[in-house]
C-alpha distance (Angstrom), angle and dihedral (degrees) to the residues before:
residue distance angle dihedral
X1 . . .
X2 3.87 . .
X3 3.80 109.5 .
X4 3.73 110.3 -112.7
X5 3.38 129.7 -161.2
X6 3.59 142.7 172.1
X7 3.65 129.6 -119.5
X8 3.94 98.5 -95.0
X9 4.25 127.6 -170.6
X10 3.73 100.8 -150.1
X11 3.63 85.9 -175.0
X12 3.61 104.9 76.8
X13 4.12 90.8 54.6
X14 4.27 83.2 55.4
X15 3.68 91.8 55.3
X16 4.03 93.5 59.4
X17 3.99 101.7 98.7
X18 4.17 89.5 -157.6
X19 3.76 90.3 62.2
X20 3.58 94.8 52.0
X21 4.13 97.7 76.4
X22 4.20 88.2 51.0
X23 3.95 90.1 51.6
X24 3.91 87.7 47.1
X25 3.65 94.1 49.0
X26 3.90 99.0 40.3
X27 4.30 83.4 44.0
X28 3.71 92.6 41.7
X29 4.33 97.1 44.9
X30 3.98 85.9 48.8
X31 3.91 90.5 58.8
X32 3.85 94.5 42.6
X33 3.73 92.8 51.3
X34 3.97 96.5 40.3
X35 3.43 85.8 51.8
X36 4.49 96.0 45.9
X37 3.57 93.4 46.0
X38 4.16 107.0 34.7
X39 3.97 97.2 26.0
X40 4.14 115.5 -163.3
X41 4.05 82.4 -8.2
X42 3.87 87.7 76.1
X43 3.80 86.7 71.2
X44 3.93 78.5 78.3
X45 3.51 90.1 74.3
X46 3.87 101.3 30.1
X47 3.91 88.2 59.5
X48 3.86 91.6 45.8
X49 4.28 88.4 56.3
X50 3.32 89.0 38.2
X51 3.53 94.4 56.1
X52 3.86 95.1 33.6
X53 4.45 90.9 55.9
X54 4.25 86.7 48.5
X55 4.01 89.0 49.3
X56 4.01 90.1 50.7
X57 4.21 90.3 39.9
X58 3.92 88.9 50.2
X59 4.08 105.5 37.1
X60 3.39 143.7 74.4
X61 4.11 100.8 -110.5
X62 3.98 87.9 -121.9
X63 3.97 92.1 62.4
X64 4.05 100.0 39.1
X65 4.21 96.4 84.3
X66 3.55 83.4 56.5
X67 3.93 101.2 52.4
X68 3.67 87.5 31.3
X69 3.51 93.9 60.2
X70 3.67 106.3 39.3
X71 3.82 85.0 46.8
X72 3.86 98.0 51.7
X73 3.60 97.7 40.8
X74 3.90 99.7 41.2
X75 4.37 76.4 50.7
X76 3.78 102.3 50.2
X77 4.14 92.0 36.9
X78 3.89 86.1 57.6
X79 3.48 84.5 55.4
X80 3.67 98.5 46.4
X81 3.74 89.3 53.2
X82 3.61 89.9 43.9
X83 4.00 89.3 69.0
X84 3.38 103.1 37.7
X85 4.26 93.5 53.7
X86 3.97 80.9 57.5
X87 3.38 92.3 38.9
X88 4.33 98.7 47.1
X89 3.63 107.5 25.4
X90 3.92 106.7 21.1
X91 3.66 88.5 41.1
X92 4.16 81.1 -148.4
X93 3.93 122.8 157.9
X94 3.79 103.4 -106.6
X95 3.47 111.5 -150.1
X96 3.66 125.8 -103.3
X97 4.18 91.1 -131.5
X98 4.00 90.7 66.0
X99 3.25 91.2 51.7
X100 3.60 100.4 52.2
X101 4.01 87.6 38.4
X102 4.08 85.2 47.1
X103 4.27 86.4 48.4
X104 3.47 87.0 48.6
X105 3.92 98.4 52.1
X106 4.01 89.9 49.6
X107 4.09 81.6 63.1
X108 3.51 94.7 44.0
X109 4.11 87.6 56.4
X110 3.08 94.1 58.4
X111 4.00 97.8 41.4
X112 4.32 83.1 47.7
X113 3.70 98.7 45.7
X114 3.96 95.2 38.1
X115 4.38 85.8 57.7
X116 3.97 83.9 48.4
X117 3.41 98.0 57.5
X118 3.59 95.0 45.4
X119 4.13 84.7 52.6
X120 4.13 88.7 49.9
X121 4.03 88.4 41.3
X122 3.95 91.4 44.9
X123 3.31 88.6 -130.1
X124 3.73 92.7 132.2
X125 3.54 123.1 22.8
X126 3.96 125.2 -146.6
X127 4.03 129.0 -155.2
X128 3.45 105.8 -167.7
X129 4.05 92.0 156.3
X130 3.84 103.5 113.6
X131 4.02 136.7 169.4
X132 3.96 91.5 -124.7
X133 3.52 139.3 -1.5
X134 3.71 99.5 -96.3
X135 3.95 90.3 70.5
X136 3.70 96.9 34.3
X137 4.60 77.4 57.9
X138 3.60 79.8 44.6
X139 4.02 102.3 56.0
X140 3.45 95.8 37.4
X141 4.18 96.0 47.0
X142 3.89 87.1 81.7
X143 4.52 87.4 57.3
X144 4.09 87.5 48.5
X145 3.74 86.6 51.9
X146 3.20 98.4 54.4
X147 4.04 98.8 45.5
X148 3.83 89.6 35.4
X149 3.56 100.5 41.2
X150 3.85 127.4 139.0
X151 3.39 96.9 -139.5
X152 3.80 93.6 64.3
X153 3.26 116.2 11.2
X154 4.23 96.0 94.6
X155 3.82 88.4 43.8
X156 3.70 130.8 -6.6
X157 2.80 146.6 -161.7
X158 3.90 103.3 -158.4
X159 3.62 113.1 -115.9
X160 4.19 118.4 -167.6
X161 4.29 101.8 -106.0
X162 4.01 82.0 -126.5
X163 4.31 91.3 59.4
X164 3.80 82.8 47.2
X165 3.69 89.5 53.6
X166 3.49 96.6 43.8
X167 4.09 97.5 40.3
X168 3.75 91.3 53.7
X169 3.74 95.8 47.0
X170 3.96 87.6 44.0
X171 3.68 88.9 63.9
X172 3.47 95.3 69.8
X173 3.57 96.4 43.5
X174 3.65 105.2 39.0
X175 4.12 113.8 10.6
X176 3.51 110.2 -141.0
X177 3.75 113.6 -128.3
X178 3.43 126.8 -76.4
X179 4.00 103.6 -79.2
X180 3.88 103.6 -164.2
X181 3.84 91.8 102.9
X182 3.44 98.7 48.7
X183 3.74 90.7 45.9
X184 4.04 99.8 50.2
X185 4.13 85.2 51.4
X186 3.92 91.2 57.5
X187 3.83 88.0 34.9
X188 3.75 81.9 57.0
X189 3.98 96.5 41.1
X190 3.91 82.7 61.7
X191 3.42 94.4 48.4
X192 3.38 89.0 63.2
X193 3.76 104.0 39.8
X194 3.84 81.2 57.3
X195 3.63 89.7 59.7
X196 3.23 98.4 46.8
X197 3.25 91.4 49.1
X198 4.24 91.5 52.8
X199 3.62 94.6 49.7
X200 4.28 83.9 44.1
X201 4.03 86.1 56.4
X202 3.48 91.6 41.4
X203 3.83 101.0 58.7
X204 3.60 92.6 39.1
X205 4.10 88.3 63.0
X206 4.01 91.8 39.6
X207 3.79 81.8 55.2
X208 3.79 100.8 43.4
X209 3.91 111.4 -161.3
X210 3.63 110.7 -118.8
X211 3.90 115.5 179.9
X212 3.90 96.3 -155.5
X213 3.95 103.5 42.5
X214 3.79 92.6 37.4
X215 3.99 128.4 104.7
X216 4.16 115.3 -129.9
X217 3.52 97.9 -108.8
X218 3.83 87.0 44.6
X219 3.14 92.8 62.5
X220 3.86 99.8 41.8
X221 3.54 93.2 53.9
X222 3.81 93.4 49.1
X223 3.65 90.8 52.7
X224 3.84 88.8 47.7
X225 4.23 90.8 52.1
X226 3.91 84.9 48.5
X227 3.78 90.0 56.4
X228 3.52 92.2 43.7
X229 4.01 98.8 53.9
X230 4.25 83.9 50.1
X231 4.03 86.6 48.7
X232 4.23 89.8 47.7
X233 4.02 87.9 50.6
X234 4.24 88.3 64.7
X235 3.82 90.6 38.2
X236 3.65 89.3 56.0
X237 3.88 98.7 40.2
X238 3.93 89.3 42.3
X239 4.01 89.6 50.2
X240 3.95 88.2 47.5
X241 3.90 97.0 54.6
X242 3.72 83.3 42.1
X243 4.09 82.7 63.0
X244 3.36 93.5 46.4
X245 3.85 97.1 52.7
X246 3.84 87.4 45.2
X247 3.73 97.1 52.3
X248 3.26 95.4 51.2
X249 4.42 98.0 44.4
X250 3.53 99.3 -96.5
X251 4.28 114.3 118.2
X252 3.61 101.2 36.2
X253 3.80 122.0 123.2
X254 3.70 120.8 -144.8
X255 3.92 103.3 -161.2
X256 3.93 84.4 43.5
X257 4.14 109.7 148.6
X258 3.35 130.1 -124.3
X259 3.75 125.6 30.8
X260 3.95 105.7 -74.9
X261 3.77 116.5 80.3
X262 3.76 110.8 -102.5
X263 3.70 109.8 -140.8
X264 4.11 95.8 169.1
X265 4.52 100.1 99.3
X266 3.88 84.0 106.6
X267 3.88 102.8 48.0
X268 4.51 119.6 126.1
X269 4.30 84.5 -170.3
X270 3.37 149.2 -32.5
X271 4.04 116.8 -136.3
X272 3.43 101.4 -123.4
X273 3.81 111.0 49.6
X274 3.83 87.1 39.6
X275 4.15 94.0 49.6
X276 3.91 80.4 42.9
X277 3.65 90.4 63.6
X278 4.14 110.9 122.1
X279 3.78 92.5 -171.4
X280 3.94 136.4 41.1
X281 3.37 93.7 -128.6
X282 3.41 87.6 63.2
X283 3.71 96.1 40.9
X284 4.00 84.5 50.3
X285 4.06 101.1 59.4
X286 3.95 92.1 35.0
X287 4.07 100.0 49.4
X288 3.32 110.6 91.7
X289 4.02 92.7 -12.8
X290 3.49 113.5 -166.7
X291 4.07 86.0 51.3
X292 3.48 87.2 50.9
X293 4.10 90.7 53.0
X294 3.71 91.5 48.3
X295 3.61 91.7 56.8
X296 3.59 97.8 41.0
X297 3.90 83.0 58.1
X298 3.45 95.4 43.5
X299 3.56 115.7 40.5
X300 4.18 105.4 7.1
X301 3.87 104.9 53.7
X302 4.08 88.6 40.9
X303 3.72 102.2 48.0
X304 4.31 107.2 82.9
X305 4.25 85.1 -165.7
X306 3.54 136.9 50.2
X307 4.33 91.0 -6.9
X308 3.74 86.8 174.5
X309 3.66 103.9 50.4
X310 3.57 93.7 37.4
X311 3.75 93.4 53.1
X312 4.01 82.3 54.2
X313 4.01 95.7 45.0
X314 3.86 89.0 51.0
X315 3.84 94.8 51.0
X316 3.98 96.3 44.9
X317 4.05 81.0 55.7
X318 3.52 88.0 45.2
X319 3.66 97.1 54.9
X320 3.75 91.4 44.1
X321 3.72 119.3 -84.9
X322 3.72 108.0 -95.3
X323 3.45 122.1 145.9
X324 2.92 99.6 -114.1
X325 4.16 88.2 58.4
X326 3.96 82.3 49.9
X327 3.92 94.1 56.1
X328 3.58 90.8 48.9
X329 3.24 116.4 36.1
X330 3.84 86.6 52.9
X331 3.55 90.4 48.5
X332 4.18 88.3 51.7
X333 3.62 86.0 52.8
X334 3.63 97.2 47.0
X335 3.94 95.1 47.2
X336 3.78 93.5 47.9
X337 3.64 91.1 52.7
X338 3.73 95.8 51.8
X339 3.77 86.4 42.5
X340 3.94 88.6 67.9
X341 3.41 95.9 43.0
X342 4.08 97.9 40.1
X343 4.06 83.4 54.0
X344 3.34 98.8 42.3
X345 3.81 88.7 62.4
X346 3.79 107.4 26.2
X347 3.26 104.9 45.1
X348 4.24 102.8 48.3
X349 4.11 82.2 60.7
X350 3.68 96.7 57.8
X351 3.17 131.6 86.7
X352 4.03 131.9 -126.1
X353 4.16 88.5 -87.7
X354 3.49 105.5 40.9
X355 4.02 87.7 46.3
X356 4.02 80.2 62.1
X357 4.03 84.2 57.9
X358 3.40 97.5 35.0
X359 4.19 96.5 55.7
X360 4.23 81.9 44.6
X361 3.60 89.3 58.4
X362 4.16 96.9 37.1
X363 3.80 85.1 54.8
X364 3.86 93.1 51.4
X365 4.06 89.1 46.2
X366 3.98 84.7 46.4
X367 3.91 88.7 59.4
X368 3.36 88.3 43.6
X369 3.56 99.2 59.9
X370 3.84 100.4 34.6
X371 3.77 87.8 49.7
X372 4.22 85.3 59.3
X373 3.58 97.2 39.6
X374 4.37 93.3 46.3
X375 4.08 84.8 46.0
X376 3.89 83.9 51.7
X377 3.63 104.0 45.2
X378 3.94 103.6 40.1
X379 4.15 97.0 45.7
X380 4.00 83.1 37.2
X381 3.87 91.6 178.1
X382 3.92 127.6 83.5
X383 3.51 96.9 -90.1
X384 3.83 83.6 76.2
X385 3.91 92.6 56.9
X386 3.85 89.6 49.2
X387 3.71 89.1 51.8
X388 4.14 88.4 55.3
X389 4.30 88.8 44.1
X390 3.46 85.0 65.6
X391 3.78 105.4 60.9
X392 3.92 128.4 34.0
X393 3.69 88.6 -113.1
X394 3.91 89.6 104.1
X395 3.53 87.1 63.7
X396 3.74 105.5 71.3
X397 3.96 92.3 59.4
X398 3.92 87.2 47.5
X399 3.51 92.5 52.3
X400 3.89 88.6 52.7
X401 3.56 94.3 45.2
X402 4.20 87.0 47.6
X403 4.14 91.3 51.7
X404 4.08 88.5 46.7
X405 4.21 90.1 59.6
X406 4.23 74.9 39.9
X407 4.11 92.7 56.6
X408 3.79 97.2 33.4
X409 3.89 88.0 56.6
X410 3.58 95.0 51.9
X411 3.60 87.6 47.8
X412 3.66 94.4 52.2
X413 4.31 85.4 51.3
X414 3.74 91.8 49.8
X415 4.09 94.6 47.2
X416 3.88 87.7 43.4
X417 4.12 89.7 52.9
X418 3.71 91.8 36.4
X419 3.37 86.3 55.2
X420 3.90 99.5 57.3
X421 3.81 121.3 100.7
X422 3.81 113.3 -86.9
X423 3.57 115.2 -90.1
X424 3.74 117.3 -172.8
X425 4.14 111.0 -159.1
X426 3.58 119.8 -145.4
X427 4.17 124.6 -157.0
X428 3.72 113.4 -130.0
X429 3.79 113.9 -174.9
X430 3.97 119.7 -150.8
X431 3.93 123.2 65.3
X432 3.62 87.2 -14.5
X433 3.11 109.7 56.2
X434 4.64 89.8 174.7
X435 3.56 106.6 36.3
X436 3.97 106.8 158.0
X437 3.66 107.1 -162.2
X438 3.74 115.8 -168.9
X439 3.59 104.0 -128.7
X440 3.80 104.6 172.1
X441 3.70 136.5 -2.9
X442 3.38 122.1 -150.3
């Protein structure tokens, strides 16, 4: 869906003096904490607001996304490459603070980039102009909130800067409710996904996988509980920043329905309704959501060619370029394309019990797939390719991948015949009993 947005003045939520003390302390909390937990690596993301807040001071608001972007892409790839020649050919420890600081700056991208597209959409407006510098710090304080922000800056989710705007002005004029309920029961929810996850990690080393001595579906489903105790780690760590937001107002919607409060407008998944998923296209737009938004708005609705691997391309350079991010991110692509075409063929032919048997066996070839691309992405080197040669696991994305060349080819036949000047056929009976007789040609 195209992202829409209304024309908004951000200037008019600046001016109110009361909101000023919650942007300082959301701006200022960000800055302490970068600073605890990455140490001289958060200058990564001080130089990238720094640079983002002289861009919108300096350019007309219809050039900034494309500045911004180059700039904060070109800044966190350098980065990315930075580790992985330490990593590859120095074969050097890399510390654990540049990766969290490097982490961090892939959130910040999208926070940056998502602001500069509202500015080139005019879907927010900014008035930086000021009589002096202490209320040109002033206007712009809410904008280094929002990229610097506590709340997110460790682990989203993405939030729109005009929600920001509007949540932290709506505190003052209509408290949410209190959110310590809602915030132990997610607390909780992780509690358990981490011990599920423990008891996961524990059976997988009681059973120890062993590629020679092991049965095919032994080794299928081991690979598939691997995949699953990587998937848990982002449920967990999405479900925490979800508390985080919560606890401190963000999340909560005010025309929610029903009688409880809902506290779930700042969510990137929940475990069961994305495990639930029977196809990958599915599993595609409701993993890790609002990432999935941002580059639907960013990469999908702009590209005229290819909108699907593009989107893809873009998020394997996003994430950093290993191979492993090349093998399957592709792969992602790949799958989700033959998913639409596999569907749109299958599934109109069946009827209303096979389509029961049919979305049984889509979600076990959805498992499949995601269990091979998670393997791929999070050891990103070859031994995570080697690890897939072993088993027949690799199969079920190749045989998707196989029936998508299948599909496109008869689609190719049916445009080519479709495409031929109309013939109409007329049935003479006697001798010849099929005479076509090309009447008209259009």
């Amino acid at each position: 869906m195209v992202h829409k947005m209304k024309w908004f003045n951000a200037s008019y939520r600046w001016n109110d003096k009361d909101s000023q003390p919650r942007y300082l302390f959301v701006c200022v909390g960000g800055c302490v904490l970068a600073v605890v937990t990455m140490g001289i690596y958060s200058s990564l993301l001080f130089t990238s607001t720094f640079v983002f807040i002289l861009l919108v001071c300096s350019l007309d608001p219809s050039r900034i996304h494309l500045w911004t972007f180059a700039f904060q892409m070109l800044w966190q790839t350098f980065w990315h490459l930075l580790i992985q020649y330490r990593e590859y050919y120095l074969h050097e420890p890399v510390c654990i603070r540049l990766f969290l600081a490097v982490s961090s700056l892939m959130l910040l991208t999208q926070r940056i980039t998502s602001v500069s597209m509202d500015l080139q959409e005019k879907g927010v407006m900014l008035t930086v102009k000021a009589s002096s510098k202490r209320k040109a710090c002033v206007m712009l304080l809410p904008l280094i909130s929002y990229i610097l922000g506590f709340t997110t800056l460790l682990g989203g989710p993405l939030c729109s800067y005009s929600r920001f705007l509007s949540q932290m002005a709506g505190m003052r004029l209509s408290p949410p409710p209190n959110p310590l309920g809602v915030v132990f029961l997610k607390s909780m929810q992780v509690l358990l996904l981490e011990c599920s996850r423990y008891c996961l990690v524990c059976f997988l080393k009681c059973n120890t996988y062993d590629p020679s001595d092991s049965s095919v579906l032994y080794k299928i489903l081991w690979l598939w509980g691997l995949a699953l105790v990587l998937r848990i780690q982002y449920y967990s760590h999405w479900r925490m920043s979800e508390c985080l937001n919560n606890a401190a107002g963000f999340g909560f919607w005010e025309n929610s329905p029903g009688d409880s409060p809902d506290w779930s407008g700042l969510s990137d998944g929940d475990f069961w309704t994305i495990e639930a998923s029977t196809r990958m296209s599915e599993f595609a737009r409701r993993w890790n959501s609002t990432t999935a938004s941002w580059l639907r708005r960013l990469v999908y609705t702009r590209c005229k060619h290819f909108p699907l691997l593009m989107t893809f391309s873009f998020s394997l350079w996003w994430h950093g370029l290993h191979l492993g991010h090349f093998v399957g991110m592709l792969t992602w692509a790949a799958t989700v394309n033959a998913d639409y075409h596999i569907h749109r063929h299958l599934r109109p032919k069946l009827s209303s019990t096979w389509r029961k048997t049919y979305a049984f066996l889509n979600w076990i070839n959805t498992q499949m797939i995601v269990a091979c691309i998670v393997i791929t992405v999070e050891i990103r080197n070859v031994s995570s390719l080697r690890l897939l040669s072993t088993t027949y696991i690799g199969l079920f994305p190749l045989v998707n991948i196989i029936l998508l060349f299948i599909f496109l080819k008869l689609n190719t036949h049916t445009d080519v015949c479709n495409s031929l000047p109309y013939i109409q056929i007329c049935d003479i009976k006697g001798p010849l009993q099929y005479d076509r007789l090309f009447v008209s040609l259009k």
